[in-house]
C-alpha positions in Angstrom: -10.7 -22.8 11.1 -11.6 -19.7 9.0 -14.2 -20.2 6.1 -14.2 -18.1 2.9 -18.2 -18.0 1.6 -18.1 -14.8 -0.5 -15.3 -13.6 -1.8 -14.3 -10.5 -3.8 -12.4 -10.2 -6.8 -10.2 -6.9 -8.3 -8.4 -7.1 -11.1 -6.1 -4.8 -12.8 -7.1 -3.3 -16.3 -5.6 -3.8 -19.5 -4.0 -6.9 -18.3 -4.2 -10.3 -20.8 -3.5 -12.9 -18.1 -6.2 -11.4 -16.0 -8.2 -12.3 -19.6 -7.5 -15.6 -19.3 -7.3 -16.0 -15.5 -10.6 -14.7 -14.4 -13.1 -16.9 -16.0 -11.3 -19.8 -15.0 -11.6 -18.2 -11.5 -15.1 -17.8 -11.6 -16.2 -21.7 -13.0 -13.4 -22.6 -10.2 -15.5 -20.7 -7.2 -18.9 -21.4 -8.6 -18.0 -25.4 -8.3 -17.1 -24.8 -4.9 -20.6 -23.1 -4.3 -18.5 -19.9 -3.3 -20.5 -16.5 -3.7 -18.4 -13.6 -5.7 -18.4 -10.0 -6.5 -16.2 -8.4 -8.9 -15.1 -4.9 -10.0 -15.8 -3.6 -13.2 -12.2 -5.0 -14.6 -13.4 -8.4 -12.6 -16.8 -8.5 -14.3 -15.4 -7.8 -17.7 -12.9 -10.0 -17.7 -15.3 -12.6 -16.7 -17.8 -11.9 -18.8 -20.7 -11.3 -15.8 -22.9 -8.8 -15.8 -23.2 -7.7 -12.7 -20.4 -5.4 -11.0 -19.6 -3.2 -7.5 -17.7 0.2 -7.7 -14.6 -0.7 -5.4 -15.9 1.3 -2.7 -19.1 -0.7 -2.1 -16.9 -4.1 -3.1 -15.7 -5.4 0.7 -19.7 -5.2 2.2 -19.9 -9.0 2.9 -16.8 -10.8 1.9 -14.5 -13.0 3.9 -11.2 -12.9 1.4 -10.4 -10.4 -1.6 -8.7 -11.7 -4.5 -6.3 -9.2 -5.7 -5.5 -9.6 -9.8 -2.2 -7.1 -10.6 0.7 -6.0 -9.4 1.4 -4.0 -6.2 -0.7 -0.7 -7.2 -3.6 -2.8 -7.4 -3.0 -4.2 -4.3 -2.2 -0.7 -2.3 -5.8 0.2 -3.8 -7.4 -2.7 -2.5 -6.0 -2.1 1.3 -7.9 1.6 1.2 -11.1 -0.6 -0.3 -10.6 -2.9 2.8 -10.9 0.2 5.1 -9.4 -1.7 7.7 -12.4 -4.5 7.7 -11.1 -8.2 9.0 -10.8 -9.0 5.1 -7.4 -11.2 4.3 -6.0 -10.0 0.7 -4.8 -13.2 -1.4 -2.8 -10.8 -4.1 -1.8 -12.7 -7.3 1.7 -10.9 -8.6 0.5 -9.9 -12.7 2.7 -6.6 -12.2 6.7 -6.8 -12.5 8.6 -6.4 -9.0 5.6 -7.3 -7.0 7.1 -7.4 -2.8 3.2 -7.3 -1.7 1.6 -9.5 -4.5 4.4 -12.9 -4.0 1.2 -15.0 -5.1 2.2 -16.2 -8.9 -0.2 -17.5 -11.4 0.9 -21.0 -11.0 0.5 -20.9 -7.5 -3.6 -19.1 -7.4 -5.3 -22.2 -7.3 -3.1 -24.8 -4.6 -2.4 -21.4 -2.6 -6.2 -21.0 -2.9 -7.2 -24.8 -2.1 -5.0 -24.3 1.3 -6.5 -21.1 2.1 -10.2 -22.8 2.0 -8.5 -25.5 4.1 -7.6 -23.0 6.8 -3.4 -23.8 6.3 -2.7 -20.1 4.6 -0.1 -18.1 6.5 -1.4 -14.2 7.2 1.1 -11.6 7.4 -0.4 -8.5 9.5 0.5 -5.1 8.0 0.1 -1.7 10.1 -1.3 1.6 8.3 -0.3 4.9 8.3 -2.9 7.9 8.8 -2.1 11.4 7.9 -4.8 14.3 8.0 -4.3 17.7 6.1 -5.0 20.4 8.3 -5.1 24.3 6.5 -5.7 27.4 8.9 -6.3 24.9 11.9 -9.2 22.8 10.2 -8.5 19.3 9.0 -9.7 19.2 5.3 -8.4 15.8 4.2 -7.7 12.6 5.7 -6.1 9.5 4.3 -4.8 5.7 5.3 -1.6 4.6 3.4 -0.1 1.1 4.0 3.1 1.7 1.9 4.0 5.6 2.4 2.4 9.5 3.3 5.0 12.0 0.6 5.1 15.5 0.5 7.1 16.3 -3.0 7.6 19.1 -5.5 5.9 19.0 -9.2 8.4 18.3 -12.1 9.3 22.3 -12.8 8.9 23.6 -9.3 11.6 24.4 -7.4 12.7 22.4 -4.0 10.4 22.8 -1.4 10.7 24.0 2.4 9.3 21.5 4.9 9.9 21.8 8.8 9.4 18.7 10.5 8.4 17.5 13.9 8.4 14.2 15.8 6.3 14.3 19.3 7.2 18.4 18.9 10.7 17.6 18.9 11.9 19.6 16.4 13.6 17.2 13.7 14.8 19.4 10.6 13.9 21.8 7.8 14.5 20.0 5.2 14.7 21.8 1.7 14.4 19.2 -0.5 12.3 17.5 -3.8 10.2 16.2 -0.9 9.7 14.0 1.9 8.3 10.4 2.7 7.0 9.1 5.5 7.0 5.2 5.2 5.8 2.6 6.9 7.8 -1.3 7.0 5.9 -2.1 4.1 6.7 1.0 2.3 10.6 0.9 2.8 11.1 -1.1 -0.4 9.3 1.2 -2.0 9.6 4.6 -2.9 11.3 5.1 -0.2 14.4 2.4 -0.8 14.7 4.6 -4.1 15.2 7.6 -2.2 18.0 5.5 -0.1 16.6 4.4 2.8 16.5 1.1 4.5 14.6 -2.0 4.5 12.7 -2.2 7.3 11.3 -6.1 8.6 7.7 -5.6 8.5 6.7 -6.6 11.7 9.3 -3.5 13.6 7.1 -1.0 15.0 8.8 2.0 13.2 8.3 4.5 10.8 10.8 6.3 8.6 11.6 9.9 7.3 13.2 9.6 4.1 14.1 12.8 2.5 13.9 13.0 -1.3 17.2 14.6 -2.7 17.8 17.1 0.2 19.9 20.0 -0.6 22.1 19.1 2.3 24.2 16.1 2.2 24.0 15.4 5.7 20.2 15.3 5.6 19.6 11.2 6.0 16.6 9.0 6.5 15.7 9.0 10.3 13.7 5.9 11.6 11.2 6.9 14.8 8.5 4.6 17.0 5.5 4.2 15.2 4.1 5.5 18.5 5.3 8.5 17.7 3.2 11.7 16.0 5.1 13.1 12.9 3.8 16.9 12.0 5.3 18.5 8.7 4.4 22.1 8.1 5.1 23.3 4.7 7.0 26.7 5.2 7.4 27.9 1.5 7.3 26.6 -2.4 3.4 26.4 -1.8 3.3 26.6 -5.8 3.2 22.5 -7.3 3.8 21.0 -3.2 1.6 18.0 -3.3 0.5 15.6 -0.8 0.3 11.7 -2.3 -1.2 8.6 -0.6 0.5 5.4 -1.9 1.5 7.3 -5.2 -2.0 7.1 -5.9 -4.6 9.5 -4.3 -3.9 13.1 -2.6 -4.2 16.4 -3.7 -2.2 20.1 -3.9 -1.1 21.9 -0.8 -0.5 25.6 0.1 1.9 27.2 2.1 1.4 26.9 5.9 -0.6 23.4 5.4 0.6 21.0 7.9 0.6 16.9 7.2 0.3 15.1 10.3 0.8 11.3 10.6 0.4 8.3 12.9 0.4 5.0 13.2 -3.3 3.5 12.4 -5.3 1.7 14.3 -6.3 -0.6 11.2 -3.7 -3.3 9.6 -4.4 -5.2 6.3 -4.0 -9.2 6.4 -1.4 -10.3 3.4 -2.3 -14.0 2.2 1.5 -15.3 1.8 2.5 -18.4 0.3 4.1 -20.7 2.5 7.7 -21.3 0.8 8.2 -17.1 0.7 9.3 -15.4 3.9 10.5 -12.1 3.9 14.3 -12.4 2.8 13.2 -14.8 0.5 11.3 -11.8 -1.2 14.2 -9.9 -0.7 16.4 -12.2 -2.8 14.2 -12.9 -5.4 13.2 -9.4 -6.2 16.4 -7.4 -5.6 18.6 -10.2 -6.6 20.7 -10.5 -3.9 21.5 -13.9 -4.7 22.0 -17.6 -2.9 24.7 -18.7 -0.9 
């Protein structure tokens, strides 16, 4: 049976439930003789001195306690780097699909996990590198999505795309994303692509408003290698990991993504399978 003996806490900032919530959460692991360390947003809430930068937060721990809604949990999978840390993610956001703990549930769903009787739901990553006149000057992990898109006044951008050099399309478009299962209710659903059951080995191409018609989300292996070269609207083309970190390209930059070797470990709560999630959040109704 697996034992939690430190555990890590993030929370999300400007949050009042995460007020309330988090010193409760602290008495509650200090009477179980359970060590903690909290980011800053943890350790204010909480009222402890003491605080990691996320970065240096996952040195130690056997479970992370994720306070927010699904950005805070996206950020927390990059903190876990792929470390043998299970994420129990409390939903304080809105639509929440990753974080489908709820408040009421943090502390039985927490008692079961010290048990050993949680229910892990593995998650594959997505790598990309940025590689500009033939060096690679940027890499990144995603667990939702990898997207190439144009700035707010630039005009649609020109992106020629390959799978396994098979040549797939030049898409001119707003953008592109490359999603992973997890991702495809994301930003990606938006766009109108599928929903993808997390546990198929795929990733999908979703182009965002193409300016052909005919241009349609294409879902490949997730063995295979997907290379986008940017061919032109160099001017406000950015590269974005998760809608969160990235940074501007230049014309003739190429993105190239694959599957990662490293998976994050989703604490779920027993009664909540996937279509259940799907219900609940896109209201798809009962029978």
């Amino acid at each position: 049976m697996e034992t939690f003996t430190t555990v890590a806490i993030i929370a999300k900032p400007n949050v009042h439930e995460a007020a309330v919530i988090v010193p409760t959460l602290l008495d509650w692991l200090r009477e179980r003789n359970l060590r903690f360390r909290c980011d800053e947003e943890a350790a204010r809430y909480g009222g402890v001195d003491q605080f990691y930068a996320r970065q240096e937060l996952a040195e130690g721990v056997d479970l992370m306690i994720v306070l927010g809604g699904d950005g805070t949990l996206l950020s927390a999978a990059r903190v876990v780097g792929g470390r043998d840390i299970p994420l129990f993610a409390v939903n304080l956001g809105h639509l929440g699909f990753l974080t489908s703990i709820t408040v009421e549930e943090l502390f039985p769903e927490l008692e079961r996990s010290l048990r050993g009787e949680h229910r892990i739901g593995v998650r594959r990553m997505l790598d990309c590198e940025l590689v500009r006149e033939e060096k690679t000057i940027a890499r990144y992990s995603a667990l939702n999505d990898i997207v190439i898109t144009k700035s707010m006044l630039a005009r649609m951008i020109d992106l020629d795309t390959h799978v396994d050099n098979h040549f797939v399309a030049a898409y001119k478009a707003d953008g592109l994303i490359i999603s992973t299962p997890t991702g495809s209710t994301a930003y990606s659903l938006s766009a109108g692509g599928p929903v993808i059951f997390p546990s198929v080995a795929a990733v999908c191409l979703t182009p965002i408003c193409p300016h052909m018609l005919t241009n349609r989300p294409v879902i490949v292996p997730d063995t295979a290698v997907v290379q986008i070269l940017c061919r032109g609207g160099e001017e406000g083309t950015y590269l974005t990991i998760d809608g969160q970190v990235g940074e501007p390209m230049q014309k003739g930059d190429r993105v190239i993504c694959r599957s990662s070797k490293n998976t994050v470990k989703l604490i779920r709560p027993p009664r909540m399978l996937f279509f259940d999630v799907l219900r609940e959040k896109l209201k798809w109704g009962e029978r």
